[in-house]
TORTIPA-311108 format. One record per residue (C-alpha): residue number from 1; residue in three letters; chain; x, y, z. Coordinates in steps of 0.25 Angstrom, whole numbers. Layout:
BEGIN
{NUM ALA A {X Y Z}}
...
This chain:
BEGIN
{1 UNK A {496 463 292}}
{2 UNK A {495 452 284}}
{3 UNK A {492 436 292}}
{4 UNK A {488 421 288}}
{5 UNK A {476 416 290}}
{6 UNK A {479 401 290}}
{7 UNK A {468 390 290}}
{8 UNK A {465 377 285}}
{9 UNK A {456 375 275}}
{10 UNK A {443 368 279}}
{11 UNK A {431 360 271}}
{12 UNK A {422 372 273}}
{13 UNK A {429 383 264}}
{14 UNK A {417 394 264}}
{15 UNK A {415 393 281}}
{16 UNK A {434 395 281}}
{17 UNK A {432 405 271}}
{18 UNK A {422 413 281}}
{19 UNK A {430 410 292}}
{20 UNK A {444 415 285}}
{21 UNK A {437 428 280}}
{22 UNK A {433 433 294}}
{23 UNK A {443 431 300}}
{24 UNK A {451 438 288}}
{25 UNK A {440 450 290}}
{26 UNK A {443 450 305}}
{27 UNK A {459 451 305}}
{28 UNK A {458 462 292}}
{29 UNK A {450 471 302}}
{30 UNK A {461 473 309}}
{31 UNK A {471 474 298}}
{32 UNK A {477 460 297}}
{33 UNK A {474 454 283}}
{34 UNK A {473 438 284}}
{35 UNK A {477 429 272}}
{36 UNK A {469 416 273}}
{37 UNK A {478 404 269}}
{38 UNK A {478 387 270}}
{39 UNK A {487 380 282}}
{40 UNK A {492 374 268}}
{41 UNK A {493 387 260}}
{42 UNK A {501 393 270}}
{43 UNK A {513 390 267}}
{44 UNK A {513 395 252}}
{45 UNK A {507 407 255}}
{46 UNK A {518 411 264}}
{47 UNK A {529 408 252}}
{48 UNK A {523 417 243}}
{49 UNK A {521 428 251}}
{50 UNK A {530 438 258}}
{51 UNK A {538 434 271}}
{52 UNK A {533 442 282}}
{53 UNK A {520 447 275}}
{54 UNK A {510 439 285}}
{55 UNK A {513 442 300}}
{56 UNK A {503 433 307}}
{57 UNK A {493 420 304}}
{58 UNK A {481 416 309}}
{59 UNK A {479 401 309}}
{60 UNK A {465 395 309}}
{61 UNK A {472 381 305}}
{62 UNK A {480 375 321}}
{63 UNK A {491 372 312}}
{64 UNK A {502 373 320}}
{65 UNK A {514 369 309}}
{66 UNK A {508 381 301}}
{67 UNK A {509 391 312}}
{68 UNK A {524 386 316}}
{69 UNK A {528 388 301}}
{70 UNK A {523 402 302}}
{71 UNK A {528 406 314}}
{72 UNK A {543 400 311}}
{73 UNK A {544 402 296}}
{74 UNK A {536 415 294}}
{75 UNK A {537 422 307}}
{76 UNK A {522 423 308}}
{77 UNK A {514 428 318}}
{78 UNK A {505 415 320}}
{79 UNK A {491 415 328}}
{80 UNK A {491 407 334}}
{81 UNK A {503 400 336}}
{82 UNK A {509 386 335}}
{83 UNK A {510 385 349}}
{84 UNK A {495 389 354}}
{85 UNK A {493 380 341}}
{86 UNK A {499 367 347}}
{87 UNK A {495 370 359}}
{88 UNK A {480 372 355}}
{89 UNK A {480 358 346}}
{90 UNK A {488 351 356}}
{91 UNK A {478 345 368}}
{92 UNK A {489 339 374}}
{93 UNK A {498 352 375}}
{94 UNK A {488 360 377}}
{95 UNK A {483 352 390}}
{96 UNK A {496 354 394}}
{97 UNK A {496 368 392}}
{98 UNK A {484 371 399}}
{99 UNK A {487 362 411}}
{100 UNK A {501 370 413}}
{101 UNK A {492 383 411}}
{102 UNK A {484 379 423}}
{103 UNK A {471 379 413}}
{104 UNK A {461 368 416}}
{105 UNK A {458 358 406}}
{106 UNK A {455 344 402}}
{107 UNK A {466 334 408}}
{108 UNK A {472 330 395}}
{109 UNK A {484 318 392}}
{110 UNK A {492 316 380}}
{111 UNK A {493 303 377}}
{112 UNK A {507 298 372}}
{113 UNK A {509 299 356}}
{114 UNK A {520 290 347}}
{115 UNK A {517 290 333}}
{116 UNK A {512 277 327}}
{117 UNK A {511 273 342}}
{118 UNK A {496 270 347}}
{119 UNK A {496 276 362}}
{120 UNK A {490 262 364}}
{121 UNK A {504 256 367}}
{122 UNK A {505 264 380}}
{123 UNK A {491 264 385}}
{124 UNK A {496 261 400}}
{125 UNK A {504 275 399}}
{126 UNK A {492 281 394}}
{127 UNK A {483 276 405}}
{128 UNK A {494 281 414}}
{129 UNK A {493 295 409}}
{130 UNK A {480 295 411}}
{131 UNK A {478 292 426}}
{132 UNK A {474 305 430}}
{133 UNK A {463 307 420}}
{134 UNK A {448 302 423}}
{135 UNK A {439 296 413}}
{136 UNK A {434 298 404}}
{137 UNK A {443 305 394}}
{138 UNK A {446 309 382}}
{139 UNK A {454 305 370}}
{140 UNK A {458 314 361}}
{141 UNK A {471 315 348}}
{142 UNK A {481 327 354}}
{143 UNK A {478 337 342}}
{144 UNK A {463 341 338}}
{145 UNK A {459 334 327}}
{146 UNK A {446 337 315}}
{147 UNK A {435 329 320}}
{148 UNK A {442 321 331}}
{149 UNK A {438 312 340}}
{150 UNK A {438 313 357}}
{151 UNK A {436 300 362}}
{152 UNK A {429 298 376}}
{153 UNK A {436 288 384}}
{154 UNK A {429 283 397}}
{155 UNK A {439 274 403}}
{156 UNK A {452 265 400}}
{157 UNK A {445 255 392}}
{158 UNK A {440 266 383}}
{159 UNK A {454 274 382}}
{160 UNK A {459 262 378}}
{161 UNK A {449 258 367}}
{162 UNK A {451 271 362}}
{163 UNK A {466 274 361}}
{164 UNK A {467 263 354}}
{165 UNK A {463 267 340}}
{166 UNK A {469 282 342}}
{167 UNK A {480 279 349}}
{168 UNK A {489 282 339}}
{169 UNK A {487 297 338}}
{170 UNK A {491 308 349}}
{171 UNK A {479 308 359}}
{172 UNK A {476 315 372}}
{173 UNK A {466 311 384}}
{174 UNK A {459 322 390}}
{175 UNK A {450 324 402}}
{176 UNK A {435 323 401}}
{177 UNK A {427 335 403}}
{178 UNK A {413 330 404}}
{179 UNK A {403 339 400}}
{180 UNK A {394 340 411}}
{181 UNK A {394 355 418}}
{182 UNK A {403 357 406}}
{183 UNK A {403 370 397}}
{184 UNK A {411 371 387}}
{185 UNK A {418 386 380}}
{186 UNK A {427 391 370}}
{187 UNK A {435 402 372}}
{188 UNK A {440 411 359}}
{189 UNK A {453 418 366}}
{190 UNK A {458 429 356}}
{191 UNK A {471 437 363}}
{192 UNK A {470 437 378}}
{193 UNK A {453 438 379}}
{194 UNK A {442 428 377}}
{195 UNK A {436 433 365}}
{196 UNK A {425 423 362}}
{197 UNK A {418 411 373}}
{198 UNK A {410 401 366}}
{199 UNK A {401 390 373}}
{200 UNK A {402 376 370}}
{201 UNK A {387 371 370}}
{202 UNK A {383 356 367}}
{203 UNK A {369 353 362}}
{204 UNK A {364 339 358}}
{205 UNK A {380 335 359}}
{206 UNK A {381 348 348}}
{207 UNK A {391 358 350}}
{208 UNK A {386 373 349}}
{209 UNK A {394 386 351}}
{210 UNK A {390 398 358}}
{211 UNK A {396 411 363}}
{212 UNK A {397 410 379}}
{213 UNK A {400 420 389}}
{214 UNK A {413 414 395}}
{215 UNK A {413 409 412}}
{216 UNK A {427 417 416}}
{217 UNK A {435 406 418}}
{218 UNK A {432 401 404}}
{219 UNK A {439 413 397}}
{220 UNK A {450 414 408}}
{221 UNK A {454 398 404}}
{222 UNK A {453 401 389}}
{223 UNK A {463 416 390}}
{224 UNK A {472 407 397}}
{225 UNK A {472 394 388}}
{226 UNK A {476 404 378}}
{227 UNK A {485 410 384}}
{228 UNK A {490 396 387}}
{229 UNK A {491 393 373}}
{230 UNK A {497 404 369}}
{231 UNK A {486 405 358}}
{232 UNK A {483 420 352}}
{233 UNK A {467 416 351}}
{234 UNK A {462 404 354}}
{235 UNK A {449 396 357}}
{236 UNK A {448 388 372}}
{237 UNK A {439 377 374}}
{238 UNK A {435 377 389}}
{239 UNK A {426 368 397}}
{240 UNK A {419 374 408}}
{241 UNK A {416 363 419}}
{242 UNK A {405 366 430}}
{243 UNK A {404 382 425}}
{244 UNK A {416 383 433}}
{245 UNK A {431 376 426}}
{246 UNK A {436 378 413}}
{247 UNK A {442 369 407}}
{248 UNK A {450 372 394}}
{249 UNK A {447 360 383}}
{250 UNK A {454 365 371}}
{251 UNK A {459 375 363}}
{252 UNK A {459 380 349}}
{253 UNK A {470 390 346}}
{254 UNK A {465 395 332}}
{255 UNK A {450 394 332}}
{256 UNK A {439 397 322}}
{257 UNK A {436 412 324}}
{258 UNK A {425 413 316}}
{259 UNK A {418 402 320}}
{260 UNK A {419 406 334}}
{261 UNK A {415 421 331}}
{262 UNK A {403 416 324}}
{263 UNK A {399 408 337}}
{264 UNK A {403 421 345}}
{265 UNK A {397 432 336}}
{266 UNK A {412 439 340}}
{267 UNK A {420 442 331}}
{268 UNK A {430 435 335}}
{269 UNK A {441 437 320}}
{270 UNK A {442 450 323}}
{271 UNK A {446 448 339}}
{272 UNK A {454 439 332}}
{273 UNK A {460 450 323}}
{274 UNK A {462 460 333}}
{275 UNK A {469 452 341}}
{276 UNK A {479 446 328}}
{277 UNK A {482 461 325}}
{278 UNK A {484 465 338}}
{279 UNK A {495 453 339}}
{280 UNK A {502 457 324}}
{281 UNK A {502 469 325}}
{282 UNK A {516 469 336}}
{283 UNK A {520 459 323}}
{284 UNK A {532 466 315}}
């Protein structure tokens, strides 16, 4: 059976090449033959080939436009989909998700939006909002961005200062985790298991990944955000407060496989694989 795999080019060809090609490896041992191709590219490819001839993609870029066109216009099976997409790259609708799925996590407020208006003309609604959150908090825009910036406000002088400049873009306040007596996990889910646990580890204000055998609760959160989510693999960022409450932080519906199987030493492409065949394969 014939599949996209879809991604967006990056500076560093040679480190994407390496990652495309195992991933391409991992899904042709189990009979499904990937055909790498541009976000950009995508498009043309599909025009000049056969309706019908690929049956599924794989998207390594969170594009959530690309994924709709190929599920509407093409009738292909997309992993995942638009809607674990936008709920993965929404921290707004995400919050909202988990909160409504009884899964802890930070309190999180997104702040009004009008375009071309700076959130700085309804200050007093925004305080108002949020009444129930403690300092200190943090700013952040709605949608990931590359190299963002998360600012730390202590106080309503500060929320001030800040908003001020950035109030023009879509932004939400979250809850500060502090992180004292505070570990910090991903959680690679793949199907309906935990397939991979990863420690978050700090040194000299350096972030350093590790495998990690998961606290229970950990993993339980993490099947159940995905589940949430509705996201066929996905990994879960989870705070775990006082080696007792885990909070989930964020989520990332189509992670870098092969940088986690490299952290991991599993081989997490073909987990990946297995689980893809076994989904096309009740595909007509």
């Amino acid at each position: 059976m014939n599949g996209l795999l879809i991604y967006r080019q990056l500076a560093d060809q040679t480190k994407q090449t390496i990652q495309l090609e195992t991933i391409i490896a991992a899904f042709k041992q189990w009979h499904l033959n990937l055909v790498a191709v541009t976000t950009q590219d995508t498009n043309r490819l599909l025009e000049t080939s056969q309706r019908g001839f690929f049956k599924f993609a794989i998207l390594l870029d969170e594009d959530t436009q690309i994924a709709r066109y190929l599920q509407i216009e093409h009738r292909i099976k997309v992993f995942n989909d638009e809607s674990s997409m936008n709920l993965s790259i929404d921290r707004a609708l995400l919050s909202i998700s988990l909160r409504n799925a009884l899964i802890p996590s930070p309190a999180t407020i997104a702040l009004p939006y009008v375009v071309n208006v700076n959130i700085m003309q309804g200050i007093q609604e925004v305080k108002a909002m949020m009444q129930d959150i403690l300092y200190p908090v943090l700013i952040k825009n709605r949608y990931p961005q590359v190299q963002e910036k998360i600012y730390f406000v202590r106080d309503e002088k500060e929320l001030i200062k800040t908003l001020s400049p950035i109030g023009m873009q879509p932004l939400i306040v979250q809850a500060y985790v502090p992180p004292e007596n505070r570990q910090m996990f991903k959680v690679l889910v793949i199907g309906k298991k935990v397939q991979a646990g990863i420690e978050v580890v700090t040194v000299n204000q350096q972030d350093y990944l590790k495998q990690a055998k998961l606290p229970p609760s950990v993993a339980k959160v993490a099947l159940k955000t995905a589940k949430t989510i509705g996201a066929t693999y996905a990994l879960i960022s989870v705070f775990y407060l006082n080696k007792n409450n885990p909070y989930v932080y964020s989520v990332k519906s189509n992670p870098n496989i092969v940088e986690l199987q490299l952290v991991t030493g599993i081989y997490l492409s073909w987990y990946l694989a297995r689980h893809i065949h076994h989904q096309v394969k009740k595909l007509k």
